[in-house]
Structures are given as C-alpha cells and as structure tokens.
C-alpha positions as CSV (number, residue, x, y, z in Angstrom):
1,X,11.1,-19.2,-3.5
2,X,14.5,-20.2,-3.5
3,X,15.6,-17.2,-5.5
4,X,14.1,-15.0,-3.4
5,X,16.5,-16.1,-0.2
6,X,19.6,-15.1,-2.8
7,X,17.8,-11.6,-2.3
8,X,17.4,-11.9,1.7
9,X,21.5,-13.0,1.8
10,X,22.1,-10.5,0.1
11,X,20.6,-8.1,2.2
12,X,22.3,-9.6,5.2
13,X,25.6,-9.2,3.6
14,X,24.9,-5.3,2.6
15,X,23.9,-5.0,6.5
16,X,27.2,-6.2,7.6
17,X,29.8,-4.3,5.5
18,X,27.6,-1.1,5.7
19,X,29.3,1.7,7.2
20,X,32.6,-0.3,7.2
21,X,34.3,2.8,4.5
22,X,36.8,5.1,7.0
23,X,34.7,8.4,7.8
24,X,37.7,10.6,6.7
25,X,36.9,10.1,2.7
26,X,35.5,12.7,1.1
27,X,31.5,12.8,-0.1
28,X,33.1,11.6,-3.7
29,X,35.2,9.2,-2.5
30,X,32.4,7.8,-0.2
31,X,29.5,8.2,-2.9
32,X,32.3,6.5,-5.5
33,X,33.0,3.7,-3.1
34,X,29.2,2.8,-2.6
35,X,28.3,2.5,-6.1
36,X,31.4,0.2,-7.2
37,X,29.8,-1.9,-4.0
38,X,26.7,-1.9,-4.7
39,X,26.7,-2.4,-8.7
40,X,29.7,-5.3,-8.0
41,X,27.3,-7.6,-5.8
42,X,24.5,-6.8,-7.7
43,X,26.2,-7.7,-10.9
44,X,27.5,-10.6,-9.2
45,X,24.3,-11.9,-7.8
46,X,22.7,-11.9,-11.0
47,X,25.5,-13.6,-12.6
48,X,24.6,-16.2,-10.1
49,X,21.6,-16.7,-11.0
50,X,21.3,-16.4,-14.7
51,X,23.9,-19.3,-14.5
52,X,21.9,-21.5,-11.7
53,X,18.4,-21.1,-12.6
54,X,17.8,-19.8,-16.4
55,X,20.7,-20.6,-18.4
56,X,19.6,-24.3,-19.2
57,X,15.8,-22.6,-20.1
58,X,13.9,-21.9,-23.4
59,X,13.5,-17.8,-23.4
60,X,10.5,-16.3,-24.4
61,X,8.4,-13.1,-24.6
62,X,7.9,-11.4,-21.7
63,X,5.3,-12.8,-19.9
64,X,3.3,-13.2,-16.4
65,X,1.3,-15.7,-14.0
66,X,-0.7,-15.3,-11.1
67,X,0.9,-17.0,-7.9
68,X,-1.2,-14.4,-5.9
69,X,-3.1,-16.7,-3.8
70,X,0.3,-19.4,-3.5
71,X,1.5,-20.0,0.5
72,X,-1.4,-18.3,1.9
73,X,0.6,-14.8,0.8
74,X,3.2,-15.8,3.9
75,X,6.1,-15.1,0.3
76,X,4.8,-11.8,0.0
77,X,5.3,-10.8,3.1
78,X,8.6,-11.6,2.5
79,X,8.9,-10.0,-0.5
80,X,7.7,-7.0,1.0
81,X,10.2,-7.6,4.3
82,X,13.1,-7.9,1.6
83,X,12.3,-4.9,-0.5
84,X,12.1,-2.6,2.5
85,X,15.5,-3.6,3.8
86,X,17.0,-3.2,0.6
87,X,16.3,0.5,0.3
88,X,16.4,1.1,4.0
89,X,20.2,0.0,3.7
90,X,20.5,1.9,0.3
91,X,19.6,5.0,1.9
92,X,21.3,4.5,4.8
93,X,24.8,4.6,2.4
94,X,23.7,7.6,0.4
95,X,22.8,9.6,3.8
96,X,26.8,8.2,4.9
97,X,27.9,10.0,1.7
98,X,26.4,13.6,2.5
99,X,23.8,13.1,-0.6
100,X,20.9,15.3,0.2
101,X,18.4,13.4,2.2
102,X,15.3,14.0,-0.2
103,X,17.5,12.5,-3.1
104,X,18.5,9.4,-0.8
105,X,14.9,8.4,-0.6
106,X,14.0,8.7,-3.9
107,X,17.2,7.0,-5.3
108,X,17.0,4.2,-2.4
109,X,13.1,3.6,-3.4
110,X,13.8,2.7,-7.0
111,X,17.5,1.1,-6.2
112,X,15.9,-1.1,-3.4
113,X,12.8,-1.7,-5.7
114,X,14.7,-2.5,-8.8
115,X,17.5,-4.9,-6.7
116,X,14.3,-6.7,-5.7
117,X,12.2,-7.2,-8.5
118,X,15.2,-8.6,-10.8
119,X,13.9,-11.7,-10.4
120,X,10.9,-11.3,-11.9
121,X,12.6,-9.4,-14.9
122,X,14.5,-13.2,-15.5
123,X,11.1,-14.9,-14.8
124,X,9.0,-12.7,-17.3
125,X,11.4,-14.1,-20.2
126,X,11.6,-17.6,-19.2
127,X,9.3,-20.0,-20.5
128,X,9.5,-21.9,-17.4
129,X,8.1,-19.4,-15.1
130,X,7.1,-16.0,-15.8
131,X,7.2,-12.1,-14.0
132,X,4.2,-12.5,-10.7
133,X,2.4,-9.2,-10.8
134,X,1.8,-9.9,-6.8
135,X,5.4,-10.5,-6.1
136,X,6.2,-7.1,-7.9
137,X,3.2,-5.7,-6.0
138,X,4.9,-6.4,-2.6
139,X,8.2,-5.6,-3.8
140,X,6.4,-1.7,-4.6
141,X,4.2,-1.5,-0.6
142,X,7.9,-2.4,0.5
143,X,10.1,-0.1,-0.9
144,X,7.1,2.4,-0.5
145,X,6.8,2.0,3.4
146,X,10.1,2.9,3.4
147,X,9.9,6.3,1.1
148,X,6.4,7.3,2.7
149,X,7.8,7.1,6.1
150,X,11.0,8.6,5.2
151,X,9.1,11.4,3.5
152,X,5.6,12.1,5.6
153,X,7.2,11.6,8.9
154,X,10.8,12.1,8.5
155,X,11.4,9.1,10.2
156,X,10.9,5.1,10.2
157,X,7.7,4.8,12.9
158,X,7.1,1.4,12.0
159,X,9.6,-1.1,11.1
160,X,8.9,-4.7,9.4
161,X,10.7,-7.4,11.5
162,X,10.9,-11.3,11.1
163,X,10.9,-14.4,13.6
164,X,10.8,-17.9,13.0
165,X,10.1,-21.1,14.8
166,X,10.8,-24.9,13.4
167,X,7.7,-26.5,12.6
168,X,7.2,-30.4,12.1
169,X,5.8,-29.6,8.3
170,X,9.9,-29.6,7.3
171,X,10.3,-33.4,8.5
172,X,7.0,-34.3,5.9
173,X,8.8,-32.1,2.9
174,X,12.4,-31.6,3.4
175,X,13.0,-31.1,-0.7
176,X,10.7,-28.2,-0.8
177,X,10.5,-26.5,2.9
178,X,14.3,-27.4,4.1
179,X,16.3,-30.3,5.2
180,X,18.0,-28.6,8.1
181,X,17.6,-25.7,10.5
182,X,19.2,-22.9,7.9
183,X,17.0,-24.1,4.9
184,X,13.7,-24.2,6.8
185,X,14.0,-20.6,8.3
186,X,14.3,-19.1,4.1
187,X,11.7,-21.7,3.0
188,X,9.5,-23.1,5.5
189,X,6.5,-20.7,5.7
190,X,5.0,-22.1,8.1
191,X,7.4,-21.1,10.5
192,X,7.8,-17.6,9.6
193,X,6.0,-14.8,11.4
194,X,5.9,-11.2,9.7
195,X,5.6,-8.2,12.1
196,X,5.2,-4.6,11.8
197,X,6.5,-3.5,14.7
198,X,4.9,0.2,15.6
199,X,7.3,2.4,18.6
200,X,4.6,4.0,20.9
201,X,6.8,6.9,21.3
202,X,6.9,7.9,17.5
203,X,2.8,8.5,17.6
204,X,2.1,9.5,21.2
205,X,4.5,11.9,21.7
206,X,5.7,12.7,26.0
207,X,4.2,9.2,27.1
208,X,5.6,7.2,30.0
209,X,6.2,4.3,28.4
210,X,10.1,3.7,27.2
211,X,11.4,4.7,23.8
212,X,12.5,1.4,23.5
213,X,8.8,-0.7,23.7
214,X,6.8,-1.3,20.5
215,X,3.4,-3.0,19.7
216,X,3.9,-5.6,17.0
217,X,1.4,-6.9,14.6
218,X,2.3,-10.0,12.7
219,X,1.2,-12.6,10.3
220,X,1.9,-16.0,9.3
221,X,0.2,-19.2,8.8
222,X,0.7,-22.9,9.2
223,X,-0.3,-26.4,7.7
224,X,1.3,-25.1,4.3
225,X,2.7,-28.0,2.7
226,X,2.2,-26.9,-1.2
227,X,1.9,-23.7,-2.8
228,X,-1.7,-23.7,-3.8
229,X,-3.2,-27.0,-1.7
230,X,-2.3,-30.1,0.3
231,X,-3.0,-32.3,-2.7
232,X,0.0,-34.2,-1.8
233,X,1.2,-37.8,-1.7
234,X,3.7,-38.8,0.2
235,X,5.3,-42.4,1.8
236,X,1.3,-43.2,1.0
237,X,0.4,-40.8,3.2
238,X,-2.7,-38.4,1.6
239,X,-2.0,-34.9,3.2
240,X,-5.2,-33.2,1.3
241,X,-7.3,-33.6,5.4
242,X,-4.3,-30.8,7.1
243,X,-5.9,-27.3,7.2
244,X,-4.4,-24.6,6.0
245,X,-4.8,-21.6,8.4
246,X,-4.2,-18.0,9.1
247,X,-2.6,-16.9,12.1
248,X,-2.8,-12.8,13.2
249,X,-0.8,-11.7,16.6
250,X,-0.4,-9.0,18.7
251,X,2.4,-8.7,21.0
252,X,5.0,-6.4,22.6
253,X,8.5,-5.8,21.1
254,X,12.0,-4.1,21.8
255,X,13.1,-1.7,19.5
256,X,16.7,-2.5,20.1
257,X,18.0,0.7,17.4
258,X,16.2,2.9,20.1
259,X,19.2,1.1,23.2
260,X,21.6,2.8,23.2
261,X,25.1,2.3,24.9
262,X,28.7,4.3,25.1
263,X,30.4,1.5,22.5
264,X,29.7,3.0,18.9
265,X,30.4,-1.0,17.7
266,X,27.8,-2.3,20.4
267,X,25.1,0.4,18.8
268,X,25.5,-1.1,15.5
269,X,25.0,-4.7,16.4
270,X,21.7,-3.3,18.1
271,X,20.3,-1.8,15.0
272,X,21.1,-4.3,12.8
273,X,19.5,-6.9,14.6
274,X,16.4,-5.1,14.9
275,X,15.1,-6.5,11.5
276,X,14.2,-9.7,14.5
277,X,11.2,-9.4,16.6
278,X,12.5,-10.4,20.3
279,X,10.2,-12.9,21.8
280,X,7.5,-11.9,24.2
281,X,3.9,-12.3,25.4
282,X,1.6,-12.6,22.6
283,X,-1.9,-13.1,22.0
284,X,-2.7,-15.2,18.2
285,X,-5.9,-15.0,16.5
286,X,-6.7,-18.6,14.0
287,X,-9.6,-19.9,13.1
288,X,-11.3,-17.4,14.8
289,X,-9.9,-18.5,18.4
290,X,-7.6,-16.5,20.7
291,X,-4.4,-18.3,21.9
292,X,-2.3,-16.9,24.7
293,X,1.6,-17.2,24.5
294,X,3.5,-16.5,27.4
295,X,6.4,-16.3,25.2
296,X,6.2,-16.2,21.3
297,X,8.7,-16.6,18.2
C-alpha cells in the first residue's frame, strides 16, 4: 500500500513539471529532453525503493499471491487510477514532442503500464511478499482505458477522478491507515471514493447541456480496518462486530479541462486538477439503501 503512494507522487510530480520544456526546441531536442526526464525519476524512484523496502529481504524465485479480495478492491481502484494517469501524462509529452499520435499511445500504454507494475516486479522476487496478479490486472484496465479511448474514440470520453473525505477509522489505526490528514488521504480506504467521470457532450453529440457537466459513477467502501477482516484487537477493544460495506454513487461533476479561460497558465491548473471530482449532489447506494447528499466528497 505504501509503495503504491511512491507511484501516485510520482505522478503528481510528472503532472507539474509537464509542459515546462520552452516550445522553441526542436522535436529532437524535446523527445531527448523527455526521455532523460522520465528514465531519471524513474531510475530514481526505484532506487528508492529497492533501498527502503527490499534491500534488508531474503530474494527468491519469482513468485505470486492472491490479495484479490484485500480492502474490499477500494487498492485497485487505485491501481487502476494510478496506471491511467501515468500513460495519460506519458502521452501527453510524446504528443508535445510531434511523435505521431498512433505511436504516443502505444508507447504511453506500455511506459505507463510498465512505471506502474515495477512494484510487483520487486515483490515477485522477494520472499516477503510476492507479484499480485490483481494488482497487475488493474494496472492493465488502467493503462487500457486510456489506449482504447485514445484509439476507438480519438479522445478521453471518460476520465477516472478521485475524492476523499477523513473518516474516524484513522483515529482507531493510525500505524496502518495514517496519523495525519496527508497519510490518511494515500492510505485510508475508507475515505477514498473512485469516479469515472463520463462528459454528456462526448456521447450525445448537439445537447443543451454544457460541455463542462459530467455524470460520475464512483466506488468506495467504509468500515475497512484490515485488509482481509476486522479480526482486530486493539486498546481491548474487539473490532470483528464493524461491517465492512460497499458504497456505489451517482452524482454530477465538472469537467474543469473542458473551462476554459484567455490565461494559457490558468488553463493548465484547470486540467490538472481535473484528476478531483468537485463535490456535488449525490445519490449512494450501501447495503442496498439509497442515501441522498446534498453535497458529496
């Protein structure tokens, strides 16, 4: 879990600093700049965590385990979220350098899937832990939203998002779901919501609704304090009685890439925020009971 945030910081960083090369370089120079760029923090970020996590661990063969049904599947949605991003912003720097755009989706689908599934490369040779065939399964539906999109409709028609909320579940298990607001929204699962968030516009072409209004679907779950159960003891508390639950929404949602303003700056802080669902009116589905939200995160 925790090596899977490395991942989502990186892909904040790459979202920052992309664009950021002058536009006067040539397609070389641009294409040269982006792979010393990417290949650097990738080198470095596995540096990192050979030396944090498996250098101190007995390698072995390569080897797997099934986490499939760990955190009510709330990590693979983030596996997936992460693994889309990464080629998203992968193709975005190839499309910068004038590469041909058929070639940036194919490259960005196996860069963005291969960035993300590292992870489970170290795992698969560490006796420790070992390579999850579901996290590498998301990883792929990730990536792949991205190329089938990119390649059936020549454009991104429905675009994973994120939001989170703090949840009391962090005060019972600080050491494993965060200690403060920044460590529970990467590991508190409970208060992350997944969205796909689909632009009218894209599918019913000349409607009157605003390019800029979406329907979002989105997924979480809460009364996860373990990966597998609530078999847990803690200040002789038994937590085993809190249900674990599934919670489906439906809900509006701003497609803030689609605003746009006369500052080229301005447009770019819009699109790279996007990756956050805005909060708005939602209807959630758990335990087979409709909530109302007048407001949502």
């Amino acid at each position: 879990m925790v090596k899977l945030n490395i991942i989502r910081i990186l892909i904040i960083f790459v979202i920052f600093i992309n664009h950021s090369f002058a536009q006067k370089d040539s397609c070389n120079s641009k294409l040269s700049k982006i792979i010393i760029l990417n290949t650097s923090v990738y080198s470095s970020v596995n540096t990192g965590l050979y030396f944090l996590w498996y250098k101190d661990y007995d390698q072995s063969k390569f080897h797997c385990f099934n986490d499939a049904n760990e955190w009510l599947q709330v990590d693979k949605f983030g596996h997936m979220f992460s693994s889309y991003y990464m080629s998203r912003i992968i193709n975005n720097e190839l499309l910068w350098t004038g590469l041909d755009k058929q070639k940036s989706n194919r490259i960005s689908f196996a860069t963005g899937l291969l960035i993300t599934s590292t992870i489970e490369i170290y795992d698969g040779f560490s006796n420790k832990w070992g390579a999850s065939l579901s996290d590498l399964s998301a990883n792929f539906i990730g990536s792949g939203l991205f190329l089938f999109q990119e390649e059936i409709w020549k454009e991104q028609k429905i675009i994973p998002k994120f939001s989170f909320k703090k949840t009391k579940f962090s005060n019972i298990r600080p050491d494993v779901l965060g200690s403060n607001l920044i460590e529970n929204i990467l590991k508190d699962y409970n208060g992350q919501t997944y969205w796909f968030s689909i632009n009218i516009n894209s599918f019913i072409k000349n409607s009157n609704v605003p390019d800029w209004i979406n329907i979002a679907l989105g997924y979480g779950a809460t009364g996860i304090l373990g990966g597998k159960d609530n078999n847990i003891t803690l200040n002789n508390i038994y937590y085993n009685s809190q249900e674990r639950e599934r919670q489906f929404y439906l809900s509006l949602d701003i497609a803030l890439d689609k605003i746009k303003t006369k500052s080229k700056f301005a447009n770019k802080i819009l699109k790279t925020f996007n990756v956050i669902k805005i909060p708005l009116p939602t209807i959630e589905l758990k335990s087979n009971k409709l909530h109302y939200h007048l407001i949502y995160y």
